[in-house]
C-alpha positions as a printed Julia matrix, in Angstrom:
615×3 Matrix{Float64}:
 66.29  -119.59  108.41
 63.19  -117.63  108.59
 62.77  -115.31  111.15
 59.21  -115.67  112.5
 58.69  -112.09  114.11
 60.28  -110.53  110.72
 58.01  -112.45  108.32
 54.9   -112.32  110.4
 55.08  -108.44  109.7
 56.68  -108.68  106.52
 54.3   -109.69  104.48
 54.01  -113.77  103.89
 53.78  -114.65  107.24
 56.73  -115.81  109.0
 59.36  -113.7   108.27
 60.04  -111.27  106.11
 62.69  -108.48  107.61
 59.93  -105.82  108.93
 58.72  -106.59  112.04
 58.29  -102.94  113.49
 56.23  -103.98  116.92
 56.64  -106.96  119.18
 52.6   -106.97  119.25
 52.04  -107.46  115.88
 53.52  -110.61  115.67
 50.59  -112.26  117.35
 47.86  -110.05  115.47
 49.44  -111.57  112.18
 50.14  -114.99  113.54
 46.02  -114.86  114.66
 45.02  -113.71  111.11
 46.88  -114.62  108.63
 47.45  -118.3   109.32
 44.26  -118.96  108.49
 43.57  -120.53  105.13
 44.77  -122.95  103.42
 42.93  -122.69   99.53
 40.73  -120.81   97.42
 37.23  -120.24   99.0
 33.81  -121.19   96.7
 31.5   -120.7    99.86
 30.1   -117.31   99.78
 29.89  -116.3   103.1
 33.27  -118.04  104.36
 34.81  -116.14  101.74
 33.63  -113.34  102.93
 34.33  -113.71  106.25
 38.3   -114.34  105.8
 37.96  -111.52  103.51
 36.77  -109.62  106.4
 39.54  -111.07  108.66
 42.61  -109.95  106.08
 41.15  -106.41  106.05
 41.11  -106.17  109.8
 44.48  -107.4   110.0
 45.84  -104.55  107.2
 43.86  -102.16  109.76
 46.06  -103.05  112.48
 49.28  -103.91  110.87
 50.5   -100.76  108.17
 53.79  -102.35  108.66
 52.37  -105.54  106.75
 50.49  -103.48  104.46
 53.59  -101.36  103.05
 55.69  -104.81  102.98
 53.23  -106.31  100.74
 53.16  -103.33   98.25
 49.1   -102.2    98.91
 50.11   -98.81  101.41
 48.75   -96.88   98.08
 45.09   -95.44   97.47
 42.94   -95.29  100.6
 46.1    -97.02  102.68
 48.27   -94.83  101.11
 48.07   -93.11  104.81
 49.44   -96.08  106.29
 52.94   -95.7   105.43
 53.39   -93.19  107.43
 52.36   -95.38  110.76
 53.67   -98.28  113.03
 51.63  -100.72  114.6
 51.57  -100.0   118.29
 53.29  -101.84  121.08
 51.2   -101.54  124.28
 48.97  -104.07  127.03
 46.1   -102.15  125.27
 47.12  -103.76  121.95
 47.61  -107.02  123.27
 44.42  -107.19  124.61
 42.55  -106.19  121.57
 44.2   -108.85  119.85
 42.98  -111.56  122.33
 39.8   -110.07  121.99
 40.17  -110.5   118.15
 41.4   -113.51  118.62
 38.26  -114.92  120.5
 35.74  -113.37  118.47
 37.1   -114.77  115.11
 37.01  -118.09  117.06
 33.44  -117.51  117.79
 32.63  -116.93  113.88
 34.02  -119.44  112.07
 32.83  -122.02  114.78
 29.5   -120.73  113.9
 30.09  -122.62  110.56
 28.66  -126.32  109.86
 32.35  -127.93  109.18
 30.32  -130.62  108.34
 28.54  -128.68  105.06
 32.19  -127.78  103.72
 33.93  -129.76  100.85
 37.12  -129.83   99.61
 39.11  -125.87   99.23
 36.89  -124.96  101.67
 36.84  -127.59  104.0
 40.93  -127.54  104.21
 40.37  -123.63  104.43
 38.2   -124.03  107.41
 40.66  -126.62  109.12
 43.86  -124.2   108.83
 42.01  -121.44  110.19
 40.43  -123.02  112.77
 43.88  -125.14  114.14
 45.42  -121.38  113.98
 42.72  -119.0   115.95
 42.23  -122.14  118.07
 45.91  -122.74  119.12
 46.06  -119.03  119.61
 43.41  -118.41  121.58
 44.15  -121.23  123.86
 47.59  -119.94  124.32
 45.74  -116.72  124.88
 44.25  -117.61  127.95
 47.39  -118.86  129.78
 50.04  -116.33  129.04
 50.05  -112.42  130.01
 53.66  -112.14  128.72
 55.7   -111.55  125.4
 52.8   -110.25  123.51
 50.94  -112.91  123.91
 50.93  -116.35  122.79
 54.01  -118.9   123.27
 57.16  -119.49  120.85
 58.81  -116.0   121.6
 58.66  -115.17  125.42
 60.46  -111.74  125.48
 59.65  -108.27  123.6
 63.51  -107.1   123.3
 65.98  -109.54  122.59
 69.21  -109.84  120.52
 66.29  -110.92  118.16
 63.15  -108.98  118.78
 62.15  -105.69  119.1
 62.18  -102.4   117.01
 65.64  -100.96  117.59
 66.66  -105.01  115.9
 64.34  -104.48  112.82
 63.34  -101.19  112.23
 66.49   -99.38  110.38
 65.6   -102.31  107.82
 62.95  -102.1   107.33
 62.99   -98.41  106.44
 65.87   -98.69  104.12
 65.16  -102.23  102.36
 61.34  -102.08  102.64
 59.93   -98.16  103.25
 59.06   -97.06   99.32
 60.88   -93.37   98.05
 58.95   -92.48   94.95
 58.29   -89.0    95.72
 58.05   -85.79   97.85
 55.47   -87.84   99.68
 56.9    -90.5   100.31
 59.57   -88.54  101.8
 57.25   -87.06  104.14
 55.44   -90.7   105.08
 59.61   -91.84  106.11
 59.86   -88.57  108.59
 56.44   -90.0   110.25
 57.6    -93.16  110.42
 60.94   -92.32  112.01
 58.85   -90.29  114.67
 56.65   -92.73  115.59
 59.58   -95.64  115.65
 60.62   -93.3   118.6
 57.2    -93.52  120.6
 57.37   -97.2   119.83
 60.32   -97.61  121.6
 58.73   -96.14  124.7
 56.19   -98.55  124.48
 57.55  -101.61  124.13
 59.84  -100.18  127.79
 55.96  -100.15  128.96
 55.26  -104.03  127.65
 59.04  -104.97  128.94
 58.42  -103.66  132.79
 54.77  -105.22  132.22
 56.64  -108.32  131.76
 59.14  -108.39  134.53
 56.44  -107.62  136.58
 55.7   -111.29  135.26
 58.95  -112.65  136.19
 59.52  -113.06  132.77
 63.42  -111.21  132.24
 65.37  -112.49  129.15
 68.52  -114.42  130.72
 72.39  -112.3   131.84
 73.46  -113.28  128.36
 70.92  -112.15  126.1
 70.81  -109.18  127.92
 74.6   -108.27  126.92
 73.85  -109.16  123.23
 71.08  -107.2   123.3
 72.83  -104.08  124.58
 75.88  -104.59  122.19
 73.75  -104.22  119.14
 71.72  -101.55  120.62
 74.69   -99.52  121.28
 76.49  -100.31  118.05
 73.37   -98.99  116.52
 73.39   -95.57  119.32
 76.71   -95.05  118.83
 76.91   -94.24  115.14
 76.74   -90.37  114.29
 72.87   -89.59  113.82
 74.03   -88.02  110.12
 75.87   -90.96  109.57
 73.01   -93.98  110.85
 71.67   -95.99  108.23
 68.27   -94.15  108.28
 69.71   -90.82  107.59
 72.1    -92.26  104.34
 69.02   -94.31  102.87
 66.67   -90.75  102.16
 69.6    -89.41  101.25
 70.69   -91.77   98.83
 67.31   -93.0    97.6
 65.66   -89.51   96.98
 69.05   -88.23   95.11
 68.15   -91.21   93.23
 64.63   -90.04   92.32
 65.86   -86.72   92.01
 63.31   -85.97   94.73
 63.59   -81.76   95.9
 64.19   -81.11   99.52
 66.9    -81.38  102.44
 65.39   -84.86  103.95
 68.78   -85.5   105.48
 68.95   -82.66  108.08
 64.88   -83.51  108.97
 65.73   -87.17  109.31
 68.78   -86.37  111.05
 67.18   -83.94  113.47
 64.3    -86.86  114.43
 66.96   -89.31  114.69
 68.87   -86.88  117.39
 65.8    -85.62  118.82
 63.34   -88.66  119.39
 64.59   -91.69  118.48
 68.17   -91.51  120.06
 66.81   -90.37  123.34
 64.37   -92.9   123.29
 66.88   -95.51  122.34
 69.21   -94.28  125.51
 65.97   -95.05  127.81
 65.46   -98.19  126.4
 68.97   -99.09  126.57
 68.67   -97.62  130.2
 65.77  -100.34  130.79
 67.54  -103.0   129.74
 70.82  -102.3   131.72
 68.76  -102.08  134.81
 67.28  -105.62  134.08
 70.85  -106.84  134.77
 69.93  -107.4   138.69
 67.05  -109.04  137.88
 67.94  -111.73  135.7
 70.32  -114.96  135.84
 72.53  -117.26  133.79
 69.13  -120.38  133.5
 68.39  -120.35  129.88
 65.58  -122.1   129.82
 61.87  -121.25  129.8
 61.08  -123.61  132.19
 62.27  -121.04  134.53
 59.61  -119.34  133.87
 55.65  -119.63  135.61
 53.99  -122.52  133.71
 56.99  -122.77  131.98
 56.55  -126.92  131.38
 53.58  -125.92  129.84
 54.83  -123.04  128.19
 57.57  -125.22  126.19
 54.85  -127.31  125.1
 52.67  -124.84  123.68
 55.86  -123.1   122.26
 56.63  -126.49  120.47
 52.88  -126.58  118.96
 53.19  -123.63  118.28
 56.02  -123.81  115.98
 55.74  -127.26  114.47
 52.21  -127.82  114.64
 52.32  -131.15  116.31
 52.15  -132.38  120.19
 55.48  -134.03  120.05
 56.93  -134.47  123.77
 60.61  -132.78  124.56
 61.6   -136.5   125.69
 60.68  -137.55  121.77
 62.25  -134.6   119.84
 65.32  -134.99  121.97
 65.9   -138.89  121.16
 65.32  -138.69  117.75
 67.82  -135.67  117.7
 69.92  -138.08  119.15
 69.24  -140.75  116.21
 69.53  -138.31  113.41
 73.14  -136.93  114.72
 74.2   -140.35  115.03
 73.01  -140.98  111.57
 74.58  -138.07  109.86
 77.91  -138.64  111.77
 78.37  -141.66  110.25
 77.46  -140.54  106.4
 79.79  -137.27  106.92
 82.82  -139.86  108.21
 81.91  -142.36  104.72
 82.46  -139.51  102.84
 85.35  -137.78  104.69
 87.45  -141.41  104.47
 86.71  -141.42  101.02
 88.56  -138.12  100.68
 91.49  -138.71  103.31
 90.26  -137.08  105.99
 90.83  -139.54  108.89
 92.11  -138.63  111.81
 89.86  -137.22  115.03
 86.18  -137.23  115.74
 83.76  -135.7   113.14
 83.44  -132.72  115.14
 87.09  -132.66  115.07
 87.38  -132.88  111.22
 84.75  -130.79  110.47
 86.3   -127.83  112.49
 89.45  -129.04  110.75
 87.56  -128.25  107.21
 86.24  -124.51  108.82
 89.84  -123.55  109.81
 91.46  -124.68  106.16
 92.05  -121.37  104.26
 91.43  -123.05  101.06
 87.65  -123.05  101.62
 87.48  -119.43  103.01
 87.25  -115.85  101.48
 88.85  -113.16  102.63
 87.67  -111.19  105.13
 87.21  -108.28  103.43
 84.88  -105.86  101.59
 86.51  -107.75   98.36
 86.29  -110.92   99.92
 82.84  -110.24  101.19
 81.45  -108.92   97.62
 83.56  -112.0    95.76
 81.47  -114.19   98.59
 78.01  -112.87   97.61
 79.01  -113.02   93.5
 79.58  -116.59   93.74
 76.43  -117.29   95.51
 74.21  -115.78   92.99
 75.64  -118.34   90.11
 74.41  -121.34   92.49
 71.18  -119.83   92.38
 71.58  -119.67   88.71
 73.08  -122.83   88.42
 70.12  -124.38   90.42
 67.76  -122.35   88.87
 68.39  -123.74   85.35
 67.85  -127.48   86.54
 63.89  -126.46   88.49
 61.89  -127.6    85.13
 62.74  -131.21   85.49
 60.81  -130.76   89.42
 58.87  -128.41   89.6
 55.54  -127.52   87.0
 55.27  -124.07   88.14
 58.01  -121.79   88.7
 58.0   -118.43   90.74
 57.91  -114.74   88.68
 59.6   -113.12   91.6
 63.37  -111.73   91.56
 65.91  -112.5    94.1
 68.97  -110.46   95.81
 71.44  -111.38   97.97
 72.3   -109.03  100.72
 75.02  -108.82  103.83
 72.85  -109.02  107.08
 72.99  -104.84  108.28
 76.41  -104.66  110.2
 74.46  -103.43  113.05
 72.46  -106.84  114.21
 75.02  -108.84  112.86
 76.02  -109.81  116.06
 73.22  -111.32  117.06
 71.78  -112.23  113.77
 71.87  -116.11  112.38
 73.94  -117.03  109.39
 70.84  -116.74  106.82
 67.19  -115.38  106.23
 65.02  -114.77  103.89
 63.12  -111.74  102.91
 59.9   -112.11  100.61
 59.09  -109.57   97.76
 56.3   -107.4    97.58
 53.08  -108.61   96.08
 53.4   -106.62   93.12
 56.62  -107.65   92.03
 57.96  -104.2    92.65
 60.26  -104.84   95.74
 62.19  -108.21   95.21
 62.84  -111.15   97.89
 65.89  -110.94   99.4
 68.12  -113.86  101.16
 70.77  -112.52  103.44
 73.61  -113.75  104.57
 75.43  -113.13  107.83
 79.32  -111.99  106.99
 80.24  -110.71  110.42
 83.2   -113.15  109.66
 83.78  -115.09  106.48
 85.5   -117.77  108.88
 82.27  -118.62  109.99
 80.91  -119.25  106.38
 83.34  -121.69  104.77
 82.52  -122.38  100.97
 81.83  -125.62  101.72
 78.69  -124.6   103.96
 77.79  -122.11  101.35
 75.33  -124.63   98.72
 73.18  -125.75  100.86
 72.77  -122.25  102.79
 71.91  -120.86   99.53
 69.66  -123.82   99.16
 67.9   -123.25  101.87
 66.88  -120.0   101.46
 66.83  -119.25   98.26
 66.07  -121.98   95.37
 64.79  -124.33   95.83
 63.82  -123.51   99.27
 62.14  -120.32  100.9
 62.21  -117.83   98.13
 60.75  -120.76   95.54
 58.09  -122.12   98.09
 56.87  -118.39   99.59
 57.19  -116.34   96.05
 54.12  -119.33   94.37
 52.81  -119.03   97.44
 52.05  -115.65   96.63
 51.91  -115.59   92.98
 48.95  -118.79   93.28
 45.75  -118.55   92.74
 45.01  -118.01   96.91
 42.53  -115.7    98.92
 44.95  -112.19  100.3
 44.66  -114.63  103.37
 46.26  -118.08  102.56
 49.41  -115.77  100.82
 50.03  -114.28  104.06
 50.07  -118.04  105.75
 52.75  -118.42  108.1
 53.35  -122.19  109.71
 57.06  -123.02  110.27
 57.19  -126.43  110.14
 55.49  -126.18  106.47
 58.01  -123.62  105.71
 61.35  -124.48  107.59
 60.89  -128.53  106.79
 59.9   -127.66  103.25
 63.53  -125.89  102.77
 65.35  -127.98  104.53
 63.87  -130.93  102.33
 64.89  -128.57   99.29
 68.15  -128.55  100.95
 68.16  -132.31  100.37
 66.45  -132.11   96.72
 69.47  -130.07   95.73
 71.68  -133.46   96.3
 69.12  -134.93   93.87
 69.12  -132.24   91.48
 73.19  -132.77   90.96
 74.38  -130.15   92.56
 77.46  -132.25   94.6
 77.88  -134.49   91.49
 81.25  -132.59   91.4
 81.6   -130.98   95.03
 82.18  -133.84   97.9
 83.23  -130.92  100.0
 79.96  -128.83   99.33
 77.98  -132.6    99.82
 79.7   -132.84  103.99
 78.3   -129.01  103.89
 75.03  -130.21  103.07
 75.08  -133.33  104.96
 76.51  -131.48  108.12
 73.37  -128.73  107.77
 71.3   -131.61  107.97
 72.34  -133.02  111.38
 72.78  -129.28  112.39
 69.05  -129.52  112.5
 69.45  -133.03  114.36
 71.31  -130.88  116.9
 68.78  -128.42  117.13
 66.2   -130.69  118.51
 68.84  -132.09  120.89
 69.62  -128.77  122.18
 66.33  -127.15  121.95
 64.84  -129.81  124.1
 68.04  -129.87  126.42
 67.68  -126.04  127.16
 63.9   -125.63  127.83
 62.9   -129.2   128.9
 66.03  -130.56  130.43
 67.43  -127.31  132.32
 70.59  -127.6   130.21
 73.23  -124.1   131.06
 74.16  -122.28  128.06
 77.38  -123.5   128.16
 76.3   -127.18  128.12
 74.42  -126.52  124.47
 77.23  -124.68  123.38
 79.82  -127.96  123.34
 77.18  -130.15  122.1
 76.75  -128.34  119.38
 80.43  -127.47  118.69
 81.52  -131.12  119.64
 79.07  -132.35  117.25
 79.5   -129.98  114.53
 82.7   -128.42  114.86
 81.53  -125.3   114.4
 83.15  -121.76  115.8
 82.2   -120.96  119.05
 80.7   -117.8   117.83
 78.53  -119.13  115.33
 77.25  -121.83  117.4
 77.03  -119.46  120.48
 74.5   -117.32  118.56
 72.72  -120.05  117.31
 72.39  -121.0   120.98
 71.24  -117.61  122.13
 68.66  -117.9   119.59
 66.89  -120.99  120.94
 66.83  -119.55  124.01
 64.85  -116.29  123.02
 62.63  -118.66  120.31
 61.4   -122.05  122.4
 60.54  -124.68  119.67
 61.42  -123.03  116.63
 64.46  -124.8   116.5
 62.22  -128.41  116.26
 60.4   -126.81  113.57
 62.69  -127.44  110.36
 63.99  -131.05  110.68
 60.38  -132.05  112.16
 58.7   -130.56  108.91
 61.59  -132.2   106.36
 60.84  -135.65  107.88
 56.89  -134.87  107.52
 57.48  -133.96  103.3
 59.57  -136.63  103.2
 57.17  -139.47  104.33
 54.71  -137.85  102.12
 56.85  -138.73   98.94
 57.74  -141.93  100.22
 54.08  -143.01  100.3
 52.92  -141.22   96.85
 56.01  -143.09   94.94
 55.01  -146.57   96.98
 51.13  -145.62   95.78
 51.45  -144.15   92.14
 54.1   -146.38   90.95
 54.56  -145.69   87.33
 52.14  -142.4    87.91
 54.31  -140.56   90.79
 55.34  -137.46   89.03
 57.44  -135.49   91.29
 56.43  -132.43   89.58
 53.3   -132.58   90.12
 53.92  -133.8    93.7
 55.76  -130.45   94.52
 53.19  -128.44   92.73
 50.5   -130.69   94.8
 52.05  -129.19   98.22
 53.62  -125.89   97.16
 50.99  -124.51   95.51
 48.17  -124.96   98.33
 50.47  -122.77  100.56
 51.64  -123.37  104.27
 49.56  -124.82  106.41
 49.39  -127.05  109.76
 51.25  -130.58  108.9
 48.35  -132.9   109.47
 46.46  -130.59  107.04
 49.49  -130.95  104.72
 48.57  -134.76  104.89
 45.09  -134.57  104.16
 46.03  -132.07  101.02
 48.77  -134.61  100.02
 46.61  -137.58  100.87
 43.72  -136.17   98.7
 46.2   -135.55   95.69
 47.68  -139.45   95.75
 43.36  -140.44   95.48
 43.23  -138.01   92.7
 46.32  -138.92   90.45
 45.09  -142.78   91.19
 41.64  -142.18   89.54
């Protein structure tokens, strides 16, 4: 899964692990959504021009995770991207005037690229700015309602992004980390100001993702400043680069000097939230919050889908999965129960799990990396162009793991310097059966995020359309890779790994079911959590934090299996069209290599290329 608030600060726009400031999130989603190919009109290439470099103004966190803090932004990776009502205002201002200047365009005068340019950008500023108007909460803009979460906020992603992201080349750099480590510290003072802004509101996250929320925040607190994963990575990375100087004790004295204290008033705020809150889940709690769910949904998958819709064909696709994972289950004697029943049978055999141990963990990760070069070896026959950018697969940092989901997905630096990375949640390996493993790795590695967002960057695209961020494009385009994989012959020999795949599938039936029953439907907490396990058969824990995610990220959830169905309709109707001419390469290049965009834009794109290839 791709975490929208990482990636819109990371650097491809939606999710990359680097999301410093709740208030960025909008200031990317605003800008960087925005195009959708290469511009030939002077002026409307100049004016998204303008609109990326405004962005990088605002958002150093973006402009280190893409690789271009050097020359005259070298400056900027020393800085955060603030988190105040100041910021959030500026960026609805922004938001408006963009509006204002692309509108002053003749859509009519625009032809192909830049026609389907001026469509993405205008659905995003559009959306936003409507979204703009009605909400005074969360940053702004629907989808992600509260500014700390088990999910959001800077004590979640910073440490990260410092150690996987923040470069150590030199003496410099060294000096750019001890700003940034000060000013994480005044950041966490102001998102307290944007939080008690907020419950001013009425807007308070619910009892539950409170407690999450304060477990990782304390896990993080109460590890030894010297010993905290900020102090270790300058130590160990400018050791590495033989880089003079004791950066430990400075980072260690900021650590125990700013940021802790900050930390214990922020973890102070949230405790005192406790009083204020309650066990409803859903946003429709919340003032507006019918409307709010809706916008949330467009949001996320670009469409005006009604709850009662995604929820009944949530309904359909469980019921359709169930009965492909029981053809295949009788097939290999596994009879007896429900499918939910069998299923959690499969998770609690110790054949398919590793050890829970560092060994276990590292043997885990190993075996992961020859599916991707299994996988990898087979792209040629599907795909014309291939990405240039490396891969690494990581443990999710010990200290969100709580509250983290079983996958993301990183993206690389520009410049090929910093690779992608997938990570993998390995709290407990009893969570991550092998059999669920393929199609994770599927998902967000190859053929799914790190293949679709690495030629997203590598293509021939305006700074702009690389940083596009639209999660139905994204999410339904890997979990369609997720079903491409069955094509490719990866389960030829793995019936096991083939229920994994098929059972990730209806996991994203569930989603909508659940999604839908929480915000729409005023479903508890405890209601979404036996659906899901009664469905799936999953641990408690696993789907408990999947659970605790929809409720901090309205819509998301609809985003992937919405998206999937959207690529795969495509397909369907270029095969039925082309006949003898469908090339599926050229298909996949066709979509992947105009970059994400809105899903009725990824029609017209897809439409245009089926009157192409017949002509």
């Amino acid at each position: 899964m791709i975490d929208r608030r990482n990636l819109l600060l990371s650097g491809t726009a939606t999710a990359g692990l680097a999301a410093l400031s709740a208030t960025a999130m909008p200031s990317l989603a605003r800008a960087a959504t925005k195009v959708a190919a290469a511009t030939s009109n002077p002026k409307l290439k100049a004016l998204f021009e303008s609109f990326v470099q405004d962005l990088f103004d605002h958002a150093p966190e973006l402009v280190t995770s893409l690789g271009l803090d050097t020359g005259k932004r070298a400056h900027q990776r020393g800085e955060l991207s603030p988190a105040t009502m100041e910021e959030v205002e500026r960026q609805k201002r922004d938001t408006a005037k963009k509006l204002a200047q692309l509108e002053a365009f003749d859509r009519k005068s625009l032809t192909g690229s830049d026609a389907v340019s001026y469509d993405v950008v205008h659905y995003s500023l559009k959306t936003q700015n409507e979204a703009d108007q009605r909400y005074d909460f969360g940053g702004g803009g629907a989808g992600a309602p509260y500014v700390v979460s088990q999910l959001g906020g800077s004590y979640q992603q910073a440490p990260s992004f410092l150690d996987n992201q923040q470069p150590i080349e030199n003496k410099a750099d060294c000096e750019y980390y001890l700003s940034r480590m000060s000013a994480w510290g005044d950041l966490l003072d102001q998102e307290n100001g944007l939080v008690k802004h907020d419950v001013g509101e009425g807007v308070v996250p619910p009892d539950f993702v409170l407690s999450r929320t304060l477990e990782q925040m304390k896990h993080l607190r109460g590890t030894p400043a010297g010993k905290s994963v900020m102090v270790e990575s300058i130590v160990r990375r400018s050791k590495e680069k033989k880089i003079a100087g004791d950066w430990g004790t400075h980072v260690e004295k900021i650590v125990t000097d700013k940021v802790y204290p900050a930390l214990d008033r922020q973890i102070a705020l949230i405790e005192s939230l406790k009083p204020k809150t309650n066990h409803d889940a859903g946003v429709w709690k919340l003032k507006d919050g019918e409307t709010y769910y809706a916008d949330s949904i467009t949001n996320w998958t670009t469409t005006n889908m009604k709850p009662a819709d995604i929820h009944k064909l949530g309904l359909e696709i469980v019921a359709d999965h169930t009965a492909k994972i029981d053809a295949i289950m009788k097939k290999n004697g596994l009879t007896k129960g429900t499918v939910g029943e069998r299923l959690r049978a499969m998770y609690d055999d110790p054949k398919f799990r590793y050890p829970n141990t560092d060994a276990g963990k590292e043997k885990l990760i190993a075996d992961l990396n020859e599916k991707v070069k299994a996988i990898t070896a087979k792209l040629p026959k599907y795909f014309g162009t291939l990405p240039k950018a490396e891969l690494v697969i990581k443990r999710v940092p010990k200290f969100i793991e709580a509250g983290a989901p079983g996958g993301s997905y990183n993206p690389g630096s520009l410049d090929g310097k910093r690779p992608a990375i997938y990570y993998i949640n390995l709290r407990d390996t009893a969570e991550v059966p092998s059999w669920t493993l393929p199609t994770l790795t599927y998902h967000e590695g190859i053929p799914g995020h790190h293949l679709q967002l690495s030629l997203q960057q590598e293509a021939h695209l305006p700074m702009i359309r690389k940083l596009s961020f639209f999660s139905a494009y994204i999410e339904g385009w890997a979990l369609y890779a997720e079903q491409l994989a069955v094509e490719m012959g990866m389960y030829e020999d793995d019936q096991w790994g083939h229920i994994g795949q098929l059972h990730d599938a209806m996991f994203r039936g569930v989603r909508l079911v659940v999604d839908t029953g929480i915000h729409a439907m005023k479903w508890s907490r405890e209601k979404a959590i036996k659906y899901y396990v009664d469905a799936l058969g999953d641990q408690e824990a696993s789907a408990t934090t999947e659970i605790e995610r929809y409720c901090v990220w309205p819509g998301q959830a609809c985003a992937y299996m919405l998206g999937k169905i959207r690529w795969l309709e495509l397909r369907d109707k270029a095969e039925k069209e082309l006949g003898g001419k469908f090339d599926i390469r050229k298909f996949h290049d066709a979509g992947l290599l105009s970059g994400a965009m809105p899903l009725d834009v990824l029609s017209d794109v897809m439409n245009g290329y089926i009157k192409t290839t017949k002509a």
